[in-house]
N, C-alpha and C positions, 0 to 999 in steps of 0.2 A: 849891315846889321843882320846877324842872324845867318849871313851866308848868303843873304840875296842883296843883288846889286841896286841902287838906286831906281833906273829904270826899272825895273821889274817891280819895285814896289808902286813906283808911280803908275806902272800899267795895272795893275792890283786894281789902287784904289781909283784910277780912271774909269775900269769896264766895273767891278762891284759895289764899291761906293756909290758910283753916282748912278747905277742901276738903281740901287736900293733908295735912293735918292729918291730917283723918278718915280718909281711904285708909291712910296709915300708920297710926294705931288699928289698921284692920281687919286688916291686914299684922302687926300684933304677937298681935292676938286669934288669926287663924289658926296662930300661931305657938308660943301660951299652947298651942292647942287641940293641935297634933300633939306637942309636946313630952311632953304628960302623957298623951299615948293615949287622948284624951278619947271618942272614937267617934263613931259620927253623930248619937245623941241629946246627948250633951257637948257635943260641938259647938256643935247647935244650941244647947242653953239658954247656952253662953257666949257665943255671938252677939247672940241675944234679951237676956239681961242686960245685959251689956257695951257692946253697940249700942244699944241702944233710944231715949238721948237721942240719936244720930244722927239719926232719924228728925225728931223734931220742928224740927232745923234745918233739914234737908230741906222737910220740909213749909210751914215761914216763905218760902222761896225760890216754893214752888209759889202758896202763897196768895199771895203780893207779885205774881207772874204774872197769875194769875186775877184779882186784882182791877185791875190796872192795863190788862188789857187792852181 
């Protein structure tokens, strides 16, 4: 479609999509977090919980980096 191949779109909406994704996550979490007066220890463990499979996607991107480079 358009000239770009399947793969390429699905790598697309893999790294930008669910980037964008995950910002708004954080954006609803910090939003969990001030609604209920969580505080700064609240906070954080709702970050920590809530976030924490973010990181492992994260870290797929970094190691995809390091090893291809």
């Amino acid at each position: 479609m358009f000239g770009y191949t399947e793969a390429e779109i699905a790598g697309f909406g893999l790294t930008f999509g669910v980037g964008a994704f995950m910002l708004y996550m954080l954006f609803i979490i910090g939003q969990l977090a001030w609604e209920s007066k969580a505080g700064k220890f609240g906070t954080f463990v709702l970050f920590l919980g809530l976030a924490f499979g973010m990181v492992g996607f994260a870290a797929k991107f970094v190691i995809q980096w390091l090893l291809e480079k």
